[in-house]
C-alpha positions as CSV (number, residue, x, y, z in Angstrom):
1,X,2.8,5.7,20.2
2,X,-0.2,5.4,17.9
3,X,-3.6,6.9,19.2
4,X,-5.3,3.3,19.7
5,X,-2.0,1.4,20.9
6,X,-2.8,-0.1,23.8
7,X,0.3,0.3,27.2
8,X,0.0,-2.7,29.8
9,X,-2.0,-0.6,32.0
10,X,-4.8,0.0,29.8
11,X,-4.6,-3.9,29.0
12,X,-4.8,-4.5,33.3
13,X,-7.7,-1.8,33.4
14,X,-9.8,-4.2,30.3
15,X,-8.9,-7.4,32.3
16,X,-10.5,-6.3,35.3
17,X,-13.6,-4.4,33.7
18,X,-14.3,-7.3,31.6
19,X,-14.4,-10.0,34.3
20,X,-17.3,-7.2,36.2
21,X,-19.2,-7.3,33.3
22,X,-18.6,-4.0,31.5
23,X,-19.8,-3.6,28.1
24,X,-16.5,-3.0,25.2
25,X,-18.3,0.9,24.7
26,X,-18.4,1.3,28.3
27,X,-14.8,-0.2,28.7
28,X,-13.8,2.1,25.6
29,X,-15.2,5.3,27.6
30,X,-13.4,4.5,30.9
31,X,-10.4,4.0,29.0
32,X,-10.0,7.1,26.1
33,X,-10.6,4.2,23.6
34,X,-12.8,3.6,21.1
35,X,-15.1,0.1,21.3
36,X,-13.8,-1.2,18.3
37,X,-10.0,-0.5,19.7
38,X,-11.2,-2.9,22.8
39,X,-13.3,-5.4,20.7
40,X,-10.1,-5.9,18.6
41,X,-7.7,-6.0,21.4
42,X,-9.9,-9.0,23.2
43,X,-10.2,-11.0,20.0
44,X,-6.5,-10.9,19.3
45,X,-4.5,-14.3,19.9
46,X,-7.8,-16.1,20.1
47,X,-9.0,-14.5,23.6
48,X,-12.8,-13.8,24.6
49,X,-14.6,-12.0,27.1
50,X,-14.0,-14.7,29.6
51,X,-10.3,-15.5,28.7
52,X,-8.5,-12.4,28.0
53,X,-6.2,-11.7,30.7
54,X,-3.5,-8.1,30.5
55,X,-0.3,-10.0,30.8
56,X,-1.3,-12.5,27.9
57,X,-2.4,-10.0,25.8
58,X,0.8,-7.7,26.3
59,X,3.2,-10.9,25.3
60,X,1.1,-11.3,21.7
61,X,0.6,-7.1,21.3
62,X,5.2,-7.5,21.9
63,X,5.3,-10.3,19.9
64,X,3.5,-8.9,16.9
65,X,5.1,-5.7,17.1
66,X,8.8,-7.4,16.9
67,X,7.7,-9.5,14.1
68,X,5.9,-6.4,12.1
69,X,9.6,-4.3,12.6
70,X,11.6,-6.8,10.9
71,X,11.7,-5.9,7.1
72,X,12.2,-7.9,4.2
73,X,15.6,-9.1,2.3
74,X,14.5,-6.8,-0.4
75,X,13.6,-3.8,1.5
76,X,16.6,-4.0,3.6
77,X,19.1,-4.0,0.7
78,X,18.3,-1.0,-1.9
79,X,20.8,-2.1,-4.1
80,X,18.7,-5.7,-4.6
81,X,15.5,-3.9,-4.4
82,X,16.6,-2.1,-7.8
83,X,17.9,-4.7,-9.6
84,X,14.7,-6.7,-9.1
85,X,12.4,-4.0,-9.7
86,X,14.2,-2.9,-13.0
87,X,14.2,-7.0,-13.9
88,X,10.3,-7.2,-12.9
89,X,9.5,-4.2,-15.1
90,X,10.9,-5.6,-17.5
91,X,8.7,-8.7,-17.3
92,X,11.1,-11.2,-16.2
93,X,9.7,-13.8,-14.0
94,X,11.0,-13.9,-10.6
95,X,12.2,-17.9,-11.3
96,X,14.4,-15.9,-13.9
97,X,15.7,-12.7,-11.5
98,X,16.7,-15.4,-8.9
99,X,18.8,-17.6,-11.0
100,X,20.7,-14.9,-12.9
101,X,21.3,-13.1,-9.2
102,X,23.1,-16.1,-8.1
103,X,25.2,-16.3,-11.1
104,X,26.4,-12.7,-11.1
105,X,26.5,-12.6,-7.6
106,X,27.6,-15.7,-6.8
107,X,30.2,-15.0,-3.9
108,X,27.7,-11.9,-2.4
109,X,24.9,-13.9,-0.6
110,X,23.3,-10.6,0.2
111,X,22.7,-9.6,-3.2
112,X,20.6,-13.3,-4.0
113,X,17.0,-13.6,-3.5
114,X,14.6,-16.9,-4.0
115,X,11.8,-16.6,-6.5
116,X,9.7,-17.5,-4.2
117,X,10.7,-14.2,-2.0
118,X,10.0,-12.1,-4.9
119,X,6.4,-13.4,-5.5
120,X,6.2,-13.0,-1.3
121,X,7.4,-9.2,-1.7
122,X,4.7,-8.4,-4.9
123,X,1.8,-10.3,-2.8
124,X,2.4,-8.7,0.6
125,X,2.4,-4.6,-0.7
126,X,-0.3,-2.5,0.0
127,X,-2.8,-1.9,-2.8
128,X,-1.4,0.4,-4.6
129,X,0.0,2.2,-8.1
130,X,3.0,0.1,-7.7
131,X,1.4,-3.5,-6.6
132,X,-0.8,-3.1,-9.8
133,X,2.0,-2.7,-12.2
134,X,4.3,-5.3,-10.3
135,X,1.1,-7.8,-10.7
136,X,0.5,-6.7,-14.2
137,X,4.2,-7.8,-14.7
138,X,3.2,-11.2,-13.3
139,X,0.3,-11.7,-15.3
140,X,1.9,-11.1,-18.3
141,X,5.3,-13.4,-17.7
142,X,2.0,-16.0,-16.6
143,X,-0.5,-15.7,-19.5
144,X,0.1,-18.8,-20.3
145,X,-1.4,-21.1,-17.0
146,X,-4.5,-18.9,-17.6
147,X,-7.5,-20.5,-18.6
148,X,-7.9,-19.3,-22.6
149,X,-11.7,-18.7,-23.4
150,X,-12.9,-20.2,-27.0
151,X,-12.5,-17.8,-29.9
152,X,-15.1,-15.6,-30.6
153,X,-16.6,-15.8,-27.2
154,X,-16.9,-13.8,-24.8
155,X,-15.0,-14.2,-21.4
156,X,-17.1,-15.7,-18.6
157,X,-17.8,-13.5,-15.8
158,X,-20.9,-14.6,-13.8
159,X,-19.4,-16.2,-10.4
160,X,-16.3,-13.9,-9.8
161,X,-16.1,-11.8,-7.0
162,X,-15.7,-8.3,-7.0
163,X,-12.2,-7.0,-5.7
164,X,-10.8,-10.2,-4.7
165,X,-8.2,-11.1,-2.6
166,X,-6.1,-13.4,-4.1
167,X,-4.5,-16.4,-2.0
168,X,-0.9,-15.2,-2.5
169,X,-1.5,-11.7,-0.3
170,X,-1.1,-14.4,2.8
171,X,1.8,-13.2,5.5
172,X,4.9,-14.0,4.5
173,X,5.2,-16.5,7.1
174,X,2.1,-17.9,5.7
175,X,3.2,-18.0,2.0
176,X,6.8,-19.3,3.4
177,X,5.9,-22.2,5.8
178,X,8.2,-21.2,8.2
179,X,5.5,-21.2,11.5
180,X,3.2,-23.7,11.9
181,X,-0.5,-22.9,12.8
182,X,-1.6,-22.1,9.6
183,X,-4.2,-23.9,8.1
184,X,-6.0,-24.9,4.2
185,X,-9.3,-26.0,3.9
186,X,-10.9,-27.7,1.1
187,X,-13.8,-30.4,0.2
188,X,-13.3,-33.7,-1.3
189,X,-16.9,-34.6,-3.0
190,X,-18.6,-37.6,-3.1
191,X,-20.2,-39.5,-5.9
192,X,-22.6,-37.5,-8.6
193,X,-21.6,-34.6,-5.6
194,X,-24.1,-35.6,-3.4
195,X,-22.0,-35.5,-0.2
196,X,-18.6,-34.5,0.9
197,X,-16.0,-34.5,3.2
198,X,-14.0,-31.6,4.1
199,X,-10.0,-31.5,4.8
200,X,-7.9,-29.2,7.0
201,X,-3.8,-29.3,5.9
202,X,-1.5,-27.6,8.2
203,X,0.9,-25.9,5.3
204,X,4.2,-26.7,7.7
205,X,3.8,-30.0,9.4
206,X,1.7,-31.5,6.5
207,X,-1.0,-32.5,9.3
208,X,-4.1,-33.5,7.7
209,X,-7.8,-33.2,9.6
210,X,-10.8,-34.5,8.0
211,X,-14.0,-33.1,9.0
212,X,-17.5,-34.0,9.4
213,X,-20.4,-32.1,7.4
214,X,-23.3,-32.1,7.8
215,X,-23.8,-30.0,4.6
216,X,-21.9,-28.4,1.5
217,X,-23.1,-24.8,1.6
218,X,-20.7,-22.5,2.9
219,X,-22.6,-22.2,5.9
220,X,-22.5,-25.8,7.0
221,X,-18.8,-26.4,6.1
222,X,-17.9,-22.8,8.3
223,X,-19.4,-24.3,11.4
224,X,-18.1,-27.3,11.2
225,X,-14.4,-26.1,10.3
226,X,-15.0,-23.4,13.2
227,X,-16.0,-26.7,15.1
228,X,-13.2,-28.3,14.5
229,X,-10.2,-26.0,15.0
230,X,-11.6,-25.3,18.9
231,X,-9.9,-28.6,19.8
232,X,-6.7,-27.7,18.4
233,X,-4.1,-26.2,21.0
234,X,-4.4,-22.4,20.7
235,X,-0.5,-21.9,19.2
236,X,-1.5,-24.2,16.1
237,X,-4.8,-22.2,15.1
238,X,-2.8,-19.5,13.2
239,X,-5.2,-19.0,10.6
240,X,-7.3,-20.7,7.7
241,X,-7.2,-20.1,4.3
């Protein structure tokens, strides 16, 4: 058992201190936890100070642990897992690995993989020597659908944030649509962008919110998507992109 892992008891113990009043450092000392460990644990599966309650919490902290020990078609089978890598290295796209798999393997179901399973796998690997040079793979099979800057001048830069994280290193159960809860936001803008109207999408159902605002900055638009996802039922608020 990891250092921080919580056991059922310790859940019980946080349950009881938290509905006396105790403080997370003061809950963390009692316990042989750290306050961040118990800040964490009472935030997870959308819980508060008020809400969280031990056997709740143990069913998500079981839950989550299940779903983190299953491993990937590609990690399971090191056989695949070669092929592909050896295929990716040698910049073919994964729309390209995929259909030549199920044409030389076409009576082995174990040894095919969809495309979009192979983006999934690059996305989802920790930073890393070998995420870099999968992703440099990608970029160059994808040089293409980039935006091309004019000759002779120089790329723009201003507005791009430092070490971002790209929209593809979602879960895998995000990226895949297979459980619904997971949410898009984006802004539809008015004439001469004077106003606008934002837009939550639930990526598996195809559910579509529209939201008030009372202002574009990011600010305005956070509330008010924070707003709105409190009256949805606590299964279907996953997560927002």
């Amino acid at each position: 058992m990891k250092i921080d892992e919580l056991v059922f008891e310790d859940r019980e113990e946080i349950s009881r201190l938290l509905l006396s009043g105790w403080t997370f450092n003061n809950i963390g000392k009692t316990i042989g936890r750290d306050k961040g460990t118990i800040s964490r644990e009472v935030g997870r599966s959308g819980m508060n100070r008020s809400t969280y309650r031990a056997l709740k919490a143990e069913k998500h902290a079981r839950k989550q642990k299940k779903k983190q020990g299953r491993k990937r078609k590609i990690d399971s089978n090191p056989e695949l897992k070669k092929i592909v890598l050896k295929k990716l290295r040698k910049k073919w796209s994964p729309m390209q690995i995929a259909s030549t798999l199920k044409t030389d393997y076409a009576c082995d179901i174990t040894m095919q993989i969809s495309h979009e399973a192979i983006y999934s796998y690059i996305y989802v690997l920790p930073r890393g020597s070998l995420k870099k040079e999968l992703l440099s793979c990608l970029r160059q099979e994808r040089k293409y659908r980039q935006k091309r800057s004019k000759k002779g001048k120089p790329e723009e830069k201003r507005g791009k944030i430092a070490d971002m994280l790209s929209i593809e290193e979602r879960p895998a159960e995000v990226a895949d649509r297979i459980i619904p809860g997971h949410w898009e936001g984006d802004l539809i803008m008015g004439k001469y962008k004077r106003t606008a109207l934002g837009t939550l999408v639930e990526r598996t159902t195809r559910s579509v919110i529209l939201v008030h605002l009372t202002g574009k900055d990011a600010t305005s638009v956070r509330r008010a998507y924070a707003r709105e996802m409190k009256t949805l039922p606590q299964q279907m608020k996953l997560s927002l992109t």
